[in-house]
C-alpha positions in Angstrom: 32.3 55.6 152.0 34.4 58.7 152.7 36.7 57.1 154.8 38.4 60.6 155.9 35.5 61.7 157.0 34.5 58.6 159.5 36.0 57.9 162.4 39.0 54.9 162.0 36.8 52.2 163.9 34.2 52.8 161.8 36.6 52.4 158.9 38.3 49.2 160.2 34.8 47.7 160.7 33.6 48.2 157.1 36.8 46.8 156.0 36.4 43.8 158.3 39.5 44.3 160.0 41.7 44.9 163.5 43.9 47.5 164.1 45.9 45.4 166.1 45.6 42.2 164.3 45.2 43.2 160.5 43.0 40.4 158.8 44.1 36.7 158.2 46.3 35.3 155.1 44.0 32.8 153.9 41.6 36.2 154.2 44.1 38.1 152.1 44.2 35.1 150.0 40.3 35.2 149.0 40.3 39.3 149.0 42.9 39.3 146.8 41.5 36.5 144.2 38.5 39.2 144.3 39.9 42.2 143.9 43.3 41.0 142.0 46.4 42.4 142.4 47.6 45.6 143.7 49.2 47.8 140.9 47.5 49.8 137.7 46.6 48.1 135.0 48.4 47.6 132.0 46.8 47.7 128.4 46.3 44.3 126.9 49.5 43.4 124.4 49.2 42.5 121.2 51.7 39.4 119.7 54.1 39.9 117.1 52.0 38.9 114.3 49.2 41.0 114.8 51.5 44.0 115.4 53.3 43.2 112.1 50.4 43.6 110.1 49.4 46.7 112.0 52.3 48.4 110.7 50.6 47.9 107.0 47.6 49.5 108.0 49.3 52.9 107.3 47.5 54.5 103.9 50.6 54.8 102.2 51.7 51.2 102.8 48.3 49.9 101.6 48.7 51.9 98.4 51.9 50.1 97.8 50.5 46.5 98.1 47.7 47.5 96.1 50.7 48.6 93.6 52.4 45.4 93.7 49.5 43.2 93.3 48.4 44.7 90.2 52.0 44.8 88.7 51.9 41.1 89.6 48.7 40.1 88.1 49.9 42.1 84.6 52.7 40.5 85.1 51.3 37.2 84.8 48.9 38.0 82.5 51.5 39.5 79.9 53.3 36.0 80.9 56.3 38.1 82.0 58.6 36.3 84.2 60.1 39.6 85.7 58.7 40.7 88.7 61.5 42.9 89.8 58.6 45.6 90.8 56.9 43.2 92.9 59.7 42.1 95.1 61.2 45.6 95.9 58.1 47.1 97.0 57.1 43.9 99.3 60.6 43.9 100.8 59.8 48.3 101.3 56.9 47.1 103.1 57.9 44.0 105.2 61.4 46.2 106.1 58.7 48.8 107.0 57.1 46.5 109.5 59.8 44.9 111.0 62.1 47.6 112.1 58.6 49.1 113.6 58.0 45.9 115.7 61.2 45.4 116.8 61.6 49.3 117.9 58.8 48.8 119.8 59.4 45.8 121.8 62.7 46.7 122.5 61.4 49.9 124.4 58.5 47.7 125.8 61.2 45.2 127.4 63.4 48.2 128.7 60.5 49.3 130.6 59.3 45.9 131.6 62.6 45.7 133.3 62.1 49.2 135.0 59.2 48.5 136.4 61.2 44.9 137.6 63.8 46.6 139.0 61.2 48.9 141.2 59.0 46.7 142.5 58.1 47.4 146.1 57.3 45.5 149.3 55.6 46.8 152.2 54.9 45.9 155.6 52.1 44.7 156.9 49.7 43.2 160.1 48.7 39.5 159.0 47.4 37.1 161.9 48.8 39.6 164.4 52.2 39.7 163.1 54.1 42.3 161.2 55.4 40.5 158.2 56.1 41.7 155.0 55.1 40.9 151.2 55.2 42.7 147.8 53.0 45.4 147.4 50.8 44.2 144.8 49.5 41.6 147.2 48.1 44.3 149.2 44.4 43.9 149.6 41.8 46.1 151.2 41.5 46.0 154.8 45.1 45.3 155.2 46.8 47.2 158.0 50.3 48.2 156.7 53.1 49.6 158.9 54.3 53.1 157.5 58.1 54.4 158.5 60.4 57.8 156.9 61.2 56.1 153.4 58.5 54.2 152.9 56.5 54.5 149.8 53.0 54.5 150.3 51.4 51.1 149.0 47.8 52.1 148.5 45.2 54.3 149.2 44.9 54.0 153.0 43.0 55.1 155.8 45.6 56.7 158.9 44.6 54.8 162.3 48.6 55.9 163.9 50.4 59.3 163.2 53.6 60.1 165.1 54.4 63.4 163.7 54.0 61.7 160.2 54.8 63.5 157.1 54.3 62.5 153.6 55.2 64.3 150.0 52.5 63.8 148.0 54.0 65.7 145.2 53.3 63.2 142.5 49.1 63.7 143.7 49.1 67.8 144.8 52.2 69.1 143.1 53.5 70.7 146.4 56.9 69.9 147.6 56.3 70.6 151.3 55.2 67.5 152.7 51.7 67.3 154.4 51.9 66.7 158.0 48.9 63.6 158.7 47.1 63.1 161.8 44.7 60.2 163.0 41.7 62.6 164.1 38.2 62.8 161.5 38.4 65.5 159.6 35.3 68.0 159.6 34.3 69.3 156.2 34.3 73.0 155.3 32.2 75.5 155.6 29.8 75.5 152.3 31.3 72.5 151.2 30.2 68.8 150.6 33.9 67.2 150.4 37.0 67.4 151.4 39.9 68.4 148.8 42.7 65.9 148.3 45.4 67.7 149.0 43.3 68.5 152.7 42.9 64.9 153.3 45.3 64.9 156.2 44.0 61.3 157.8 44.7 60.1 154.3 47.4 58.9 152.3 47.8 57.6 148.8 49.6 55.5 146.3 52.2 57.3 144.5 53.6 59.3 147.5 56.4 58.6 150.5 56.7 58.6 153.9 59.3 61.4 154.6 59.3 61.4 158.0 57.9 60.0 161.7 56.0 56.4 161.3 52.5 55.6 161.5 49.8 53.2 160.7 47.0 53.0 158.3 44.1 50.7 157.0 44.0 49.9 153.0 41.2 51.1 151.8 41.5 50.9 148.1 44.1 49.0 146.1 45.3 49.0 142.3 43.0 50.8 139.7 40.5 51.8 142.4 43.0 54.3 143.9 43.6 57.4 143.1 46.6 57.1 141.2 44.6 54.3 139.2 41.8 56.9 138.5 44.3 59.1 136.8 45.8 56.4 135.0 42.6 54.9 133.5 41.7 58.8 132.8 44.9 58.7 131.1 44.2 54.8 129.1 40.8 56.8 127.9 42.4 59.1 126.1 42.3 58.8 122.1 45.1 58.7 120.1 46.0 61.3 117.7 47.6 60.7 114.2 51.0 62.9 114.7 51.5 65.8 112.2 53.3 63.4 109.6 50.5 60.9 110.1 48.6 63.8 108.6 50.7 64.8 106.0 51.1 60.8 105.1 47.9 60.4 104.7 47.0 63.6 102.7 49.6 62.8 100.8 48.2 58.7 100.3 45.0 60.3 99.3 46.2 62.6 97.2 48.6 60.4 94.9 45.7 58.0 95.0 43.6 60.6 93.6 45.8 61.2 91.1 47.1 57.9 89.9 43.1 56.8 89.0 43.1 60.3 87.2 45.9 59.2 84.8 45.6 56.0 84.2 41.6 57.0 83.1 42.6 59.9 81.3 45.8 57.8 79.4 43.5 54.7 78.9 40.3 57.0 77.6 42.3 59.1 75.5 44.2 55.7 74.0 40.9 54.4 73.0 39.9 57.6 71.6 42.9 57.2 69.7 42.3 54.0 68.6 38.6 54.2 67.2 36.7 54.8 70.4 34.0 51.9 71.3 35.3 49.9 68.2 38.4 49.3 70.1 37.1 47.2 72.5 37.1 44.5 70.3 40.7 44.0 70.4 41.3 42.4 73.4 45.2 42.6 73.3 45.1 46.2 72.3 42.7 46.7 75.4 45.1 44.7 77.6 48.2 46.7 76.5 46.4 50.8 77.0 45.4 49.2 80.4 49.3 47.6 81.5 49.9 51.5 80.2 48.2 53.1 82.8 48.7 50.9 85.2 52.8 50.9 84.3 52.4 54.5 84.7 50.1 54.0 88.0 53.0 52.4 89.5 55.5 54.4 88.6 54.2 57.4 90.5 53.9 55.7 93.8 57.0 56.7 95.6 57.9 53.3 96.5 61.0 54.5 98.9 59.2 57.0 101.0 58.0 54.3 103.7 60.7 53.2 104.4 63.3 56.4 104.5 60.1 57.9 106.9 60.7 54.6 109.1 64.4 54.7 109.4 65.1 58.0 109.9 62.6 58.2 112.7 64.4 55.1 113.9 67.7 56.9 113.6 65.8 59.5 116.2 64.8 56.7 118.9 68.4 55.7 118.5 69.9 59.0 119.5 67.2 59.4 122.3 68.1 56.1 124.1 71.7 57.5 124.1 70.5 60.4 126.0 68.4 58.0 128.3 64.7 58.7 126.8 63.2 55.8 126.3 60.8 56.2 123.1 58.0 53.4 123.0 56.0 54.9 119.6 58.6 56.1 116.7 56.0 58.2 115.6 57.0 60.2 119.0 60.3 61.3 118.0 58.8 63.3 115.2 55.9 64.9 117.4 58.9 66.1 119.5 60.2 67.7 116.2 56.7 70.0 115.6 56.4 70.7 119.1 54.8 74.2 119.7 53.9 74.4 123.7 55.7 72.4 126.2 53.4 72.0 129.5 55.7 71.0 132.4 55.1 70.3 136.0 57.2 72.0 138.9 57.8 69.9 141.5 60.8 67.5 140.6 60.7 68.4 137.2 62.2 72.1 136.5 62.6 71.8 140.5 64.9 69.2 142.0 62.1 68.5 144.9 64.9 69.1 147.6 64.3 72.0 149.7 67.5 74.4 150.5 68.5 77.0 152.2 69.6 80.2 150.2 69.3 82.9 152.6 69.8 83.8 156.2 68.7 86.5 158.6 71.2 86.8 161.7 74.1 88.7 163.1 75.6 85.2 164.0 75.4 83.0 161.3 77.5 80.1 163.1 74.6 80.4 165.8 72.1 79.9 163.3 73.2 77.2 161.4 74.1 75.3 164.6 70.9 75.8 165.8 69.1 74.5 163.1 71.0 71.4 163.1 71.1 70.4 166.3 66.9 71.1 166.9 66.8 68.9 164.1 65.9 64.7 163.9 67.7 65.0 160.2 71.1 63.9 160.1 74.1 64.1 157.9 75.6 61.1 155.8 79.2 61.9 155.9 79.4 59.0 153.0 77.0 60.4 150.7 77.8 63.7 151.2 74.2 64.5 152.0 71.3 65.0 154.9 68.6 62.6 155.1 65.0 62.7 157.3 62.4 65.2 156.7 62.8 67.4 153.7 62.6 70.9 155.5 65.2 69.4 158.7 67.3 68.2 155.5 68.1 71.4 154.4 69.0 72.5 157.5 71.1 70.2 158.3 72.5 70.6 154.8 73.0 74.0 155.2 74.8 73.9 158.6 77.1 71.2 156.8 78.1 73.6 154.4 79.6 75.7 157.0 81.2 73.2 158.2 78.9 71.9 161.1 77.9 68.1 160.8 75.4 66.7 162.8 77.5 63.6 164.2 80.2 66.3 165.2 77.3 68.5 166.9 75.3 65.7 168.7 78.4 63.9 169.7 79.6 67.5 171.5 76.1 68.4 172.4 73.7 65.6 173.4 70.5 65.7 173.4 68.6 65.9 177.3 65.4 66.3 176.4 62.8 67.4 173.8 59.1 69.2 172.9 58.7 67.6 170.1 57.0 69.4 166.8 53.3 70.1 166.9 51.1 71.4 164.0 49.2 73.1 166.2 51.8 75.5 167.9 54.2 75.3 164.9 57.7 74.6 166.3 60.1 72.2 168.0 62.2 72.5 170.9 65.1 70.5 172.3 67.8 70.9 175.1 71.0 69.9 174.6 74.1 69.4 176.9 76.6 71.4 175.9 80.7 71.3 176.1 81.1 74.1 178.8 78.1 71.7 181.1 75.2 74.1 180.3 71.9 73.2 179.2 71.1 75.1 176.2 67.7 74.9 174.7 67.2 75.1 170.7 64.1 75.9 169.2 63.0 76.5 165.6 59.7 76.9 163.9 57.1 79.8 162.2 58.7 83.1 162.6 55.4 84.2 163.6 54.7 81.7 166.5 58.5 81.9 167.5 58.9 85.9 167.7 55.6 85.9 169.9 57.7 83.9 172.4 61.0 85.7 172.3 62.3 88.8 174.6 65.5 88.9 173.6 67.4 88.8 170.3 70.8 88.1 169.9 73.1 90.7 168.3 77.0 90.5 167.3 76.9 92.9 170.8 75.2 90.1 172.6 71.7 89.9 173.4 69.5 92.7 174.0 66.1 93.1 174.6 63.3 92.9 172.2 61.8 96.0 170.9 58.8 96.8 169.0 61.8 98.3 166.4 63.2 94.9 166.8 60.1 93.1 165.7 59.2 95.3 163.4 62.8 94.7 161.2 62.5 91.1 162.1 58.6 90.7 160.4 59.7 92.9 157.6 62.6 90.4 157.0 60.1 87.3 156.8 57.9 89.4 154.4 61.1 89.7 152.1 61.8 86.5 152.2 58.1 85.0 151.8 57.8 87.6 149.0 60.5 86.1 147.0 58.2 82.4 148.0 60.9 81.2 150.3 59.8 78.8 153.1 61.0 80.6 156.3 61.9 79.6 159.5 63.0 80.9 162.8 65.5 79.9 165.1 65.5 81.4 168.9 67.7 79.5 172.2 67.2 79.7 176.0 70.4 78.8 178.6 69.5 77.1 181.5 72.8 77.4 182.9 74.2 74.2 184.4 70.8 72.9 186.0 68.2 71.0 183.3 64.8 72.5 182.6 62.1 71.0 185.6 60.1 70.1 183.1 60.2 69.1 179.1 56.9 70.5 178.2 56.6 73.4 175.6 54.7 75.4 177.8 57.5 75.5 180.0 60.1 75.1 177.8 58.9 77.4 175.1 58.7 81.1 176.6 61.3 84.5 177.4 63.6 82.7 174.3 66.3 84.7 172.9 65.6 85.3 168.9 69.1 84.0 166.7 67.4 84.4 163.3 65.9 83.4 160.2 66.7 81.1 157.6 64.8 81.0 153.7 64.8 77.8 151.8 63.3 76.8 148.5 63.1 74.1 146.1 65.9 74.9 143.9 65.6 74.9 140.1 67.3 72.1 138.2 70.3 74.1 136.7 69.9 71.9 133.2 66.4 73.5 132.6 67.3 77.3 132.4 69.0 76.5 129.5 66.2 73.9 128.3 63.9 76.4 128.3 66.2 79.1 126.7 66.7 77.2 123.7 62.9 76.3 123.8 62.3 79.4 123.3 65.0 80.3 120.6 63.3 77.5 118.7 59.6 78.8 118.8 58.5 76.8 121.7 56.2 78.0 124.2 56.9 77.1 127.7 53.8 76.1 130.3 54.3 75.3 134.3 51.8 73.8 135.8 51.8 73.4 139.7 49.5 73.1 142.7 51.9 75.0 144.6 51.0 78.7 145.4 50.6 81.2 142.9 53.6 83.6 144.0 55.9 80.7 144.7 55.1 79.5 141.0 55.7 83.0 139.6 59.0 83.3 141.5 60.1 79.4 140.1 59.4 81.1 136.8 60.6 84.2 136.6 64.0 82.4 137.5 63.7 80.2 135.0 62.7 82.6 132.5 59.0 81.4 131.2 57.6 84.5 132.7 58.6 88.1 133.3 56.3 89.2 135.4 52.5 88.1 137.4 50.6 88.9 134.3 51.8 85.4 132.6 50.1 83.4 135.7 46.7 82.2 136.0 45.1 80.4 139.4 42.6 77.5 139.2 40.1 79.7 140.6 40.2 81.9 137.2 40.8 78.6 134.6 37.6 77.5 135.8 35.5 80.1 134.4 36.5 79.8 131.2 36.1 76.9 128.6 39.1 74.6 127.1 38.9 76.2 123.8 39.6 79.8 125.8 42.3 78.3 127.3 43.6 76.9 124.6 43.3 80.0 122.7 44.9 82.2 125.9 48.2 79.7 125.9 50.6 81.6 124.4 49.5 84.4 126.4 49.5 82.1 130.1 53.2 80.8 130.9 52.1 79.5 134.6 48.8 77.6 136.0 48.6 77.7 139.5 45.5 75.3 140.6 45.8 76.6 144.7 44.1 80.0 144.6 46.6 82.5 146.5 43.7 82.6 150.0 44.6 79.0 150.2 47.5 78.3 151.0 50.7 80.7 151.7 54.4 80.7 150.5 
């Protein structure tokens, strides 16, 4: 069933469930005993005794046992008592084994405790009361109660939006959060489904609840979500031998190759030497040409090499974890060393997945700022030095901070009367606030577009004037600048209503002859540690990939400031990869620096 495209009852009855009442707990009890708990699956461990011997299994190791079981039997044979031989190379091989084991279950317990440390609860309708549990108790058909900093448990079904956003980032790449409604959704023209990242009466595992609250029924839980179906793409994947695996193994094969050479050529040529078939008859002389070769046999394995590999690559897990990278395989640290491309994602990788503001269109910048803030539900943590709420109000409020208006000091000096709130459909927000002088002052913010269309005057460091076709004109040609450079722009206008309040709170009364203060540009900034990442990436040979759902120009913009690309040319949409096989691809990677999977028509900076 496509729950986003059936209407919420329809949903709630095929889950056997109430929106009002959720489902029982001995219900829960019995779904959850069927469907088992509600997290991704983890792959079967294997004990300590079966990975010990795993670590033998390597080529080269073999070859050394296979060494020191023939030196033993000679040894025994020649009734030798010495069996210095024998004991260094099993102590190279056990030492082998052991400091793999224990590198890896140290990393395994550090992220055991991780995951510990982050496990979630969420709220939920049981027997018609909110209660709450941990998250991987969740079953479908549970109705769970969604708020601004919630992560999203599971794969649900929305039944209540009030102006709910969510960042889905970690599914869709883009930092903007999706705004999420209640309504079915009606598929597209030509189409037989609905893309993820357009499943607005949907929301997901592995994303958070940025702003407003809302309800939604669980429709899928665990491995049967779609965070589950990339990680079970992901447990499918085969594991490739790592470029010294490679070279290990050549070389096993190799010495193997010739070590039986020599010791048949030494022993052949000895019995040649020593009257050919007739020889044979001599057992001792037969015994001593064959402890010969096989002397010599040992003596070219390079009994060390095992072990140096192992501890120097456990040297390089050591440094990592000092720099915080936990490194589960050892084998890892050297594929790090032979690395040739580096794919990255965008979007709270080389970005920090915090919108800002970085540029401003006004000719009263204190205006602007304080408009922003105050037609804003985000608010500013004086403690933490930050804004919290809604990603996009965030900044705002951030930015109005930095010049030194907080949003306790504005709301306390300008309370808020009354407000339209935001609406998708009209694309802005308006509220009316009380200022210090006794006027009503409205703020509204919103698309530059949608906001312009509304505005007759525009406020000028002469005061306000009125609204030309010059003034529009300068004002559109702003936005494009900004949108070109793949900011996210907004617009800010204000109405005073002198000391009487508006008659009426609605946006169509509230929301028309505004005076225009400005725009403000804002962006998901860059990390500032990756610039120089990928600078000496690059000075070391490494080729540098982004891959992002976002749009292609804001991808090419992220780029060019990071310096993967240096112009369009280096970018190529999803619309274009799909025409061409992996092994083009593949071959066309040096050449592509940036994969944008949203074709430009689709969405908009």
């Amino acid at each position: 069933m496509k729950e986003y495209l059936s209407d919420s009852v329809l949903v709630l009855r095929e889950q056997g469930s109430d929106e009002k009442v959720g489902i029982t707990s001995a219900e829960a009890a019995k779904r959850l005993e069927q469907t088992g708990p509600n997290k991704l699956k983890e792959a079967e461990k294997d004990p300590l005794w079966k990975r010990f011997f795993s670590m033998m299994a390597d080529p080269m190791v073999i070859m050394l046992i296979i060494a020191a079981i023939i030196s033993a039997v000679t040894g025994m044979a020649q009734g030798e008592a010495d069996f210095a031989d024998v004991f260094i190379i099993m102590f190279v091989v056990i030492l082998n084994s052991v400091l793999g084991v224990v590198q890896e279950y140290q990393a395994e317990n550090a992220l055991a405790a991780l995951q510990e440390m982050s496990a979630a609860q969420s709220k939920v309708i049981r027997d018609g009361k909110q209660i709450v549990v941990p998250s991987a108790e969740l079953v479908p058909g549970d109705v769970v109660v969604l708020e601004a900093g919630d992560a999203v448990p599971a794969d649900c079904r929305i039944l209540e939006s009030a102006s709910m956003k969510i960042e889905e980032s970690a599914l869709t790449g883009e930092s903007v959060p999706a705004n999420k409604i209640a309504e079915v959704l009606g598929l597209p023209t030509g189409t037989d489904d609905v893309p993820l990242g357009d499943r607005k009466n949907m929301c997901y595992m592995g994303s958070t609840v940025v702003y407003g609250r809302g309800r939604a029924v669980v429709v899928a839980t665990g491995m049967q979500t779609e965070m589950g179906k990339i990680a079970d793409a992901i447990a499918q994947a085969e594991d490739e031998l790592t470029p010294l695996q490679i070279k290990l193994n050549e070389l096993s094969g190799i010495l193997t190759k010739l070590v039986i050479g020599i010791c048949a050529l030494v022993f052949v040529v000895d019995v040649i030497r020593n009257g050919g078939l007739a020889f044979f008859s001599d057992l001792t002389g037969v015994l001593d040409t064959f402890m010969v070769a096989v002397s010599l046999a040992v003596a070219a394995i390079p009994e060390g090499l095992v072990a140096v590999v192992t501890i120097a690559l456990s040297i390089g897990v050591t440094k990592m974890s000092k720099r915080n990278a936990i490194v589960r395989k050892m084998n890892a640290v050297e594929t790090l060393g032979c690395t040739q491309v580096i794919c990255s994602d965008k979007t709270g990788t080389l970005t920090q997945n915090k919108m800002t503001v970085v540029r401003h269109y006004t000719e009263d910048i204190d205006r602007l700022v304080r408009t922003m803030a105050l037609c804003s539900d985000a608010k500013w943590d004086d403690a933490a030095q930050e804004a919290t709420g809604e990603p996009t109000e965030a900044a705002l409020v951030a930015d109005a901070a930095k010049h030194g208006f907080t949003s306790g000091d504005l709301d306390a000096a300008n309370p808020r009367a009354g407000e339209a709130p935001f609406d998708s459909g009209r694309k802005m927000m308006s509220v009316v606030n009380l200022s210090p002088d006794g006027n009503y002052i409205q703020h509204t913010k919103g698309g530059p577009d949608v906001v312009l269309a509304r505005c007759t005057k525009v406020h000028t460091e002469n005061g306000d004037v009125p609204m030309t076709d010059e003034w529009r004109a300068k004002i559109m040609e702003q936005n494009k600048a900004m949108a070109d450079d793949a900011l996210r722009v907004m617009a800010a206008a204000r109405t005073n209503w002198g000391k009487t309040a508006p008659q009426s709170y609605e946006a169509s009364f509230l929301e028309k002859d505004m005076t225009f203060i400005g725009l403000c540009g804002m962006i998901d900034p860059v990390r500032p540690e990756v610039k120089p990442a990928i600078e000496e990436a690059h000075g070391a040979g490494m080729n540098v990939v982004m891959i992002t759902g976002d749009h292609i120009d804001t991808a090419v913009a992220i780029a060019k400031e990071l310096g993967i690309v240096q112009d369009k040319s280096g970018a190529i949409t999803g619309a274009e990869l799909d025409k061409i096989s992996d092994e083009d691809f593949m071959s066309r990677i040096e050449d592509i620096n940036v994969y944008a999977r949203v074709q430009p028509e689709q969405s908009s900076p």
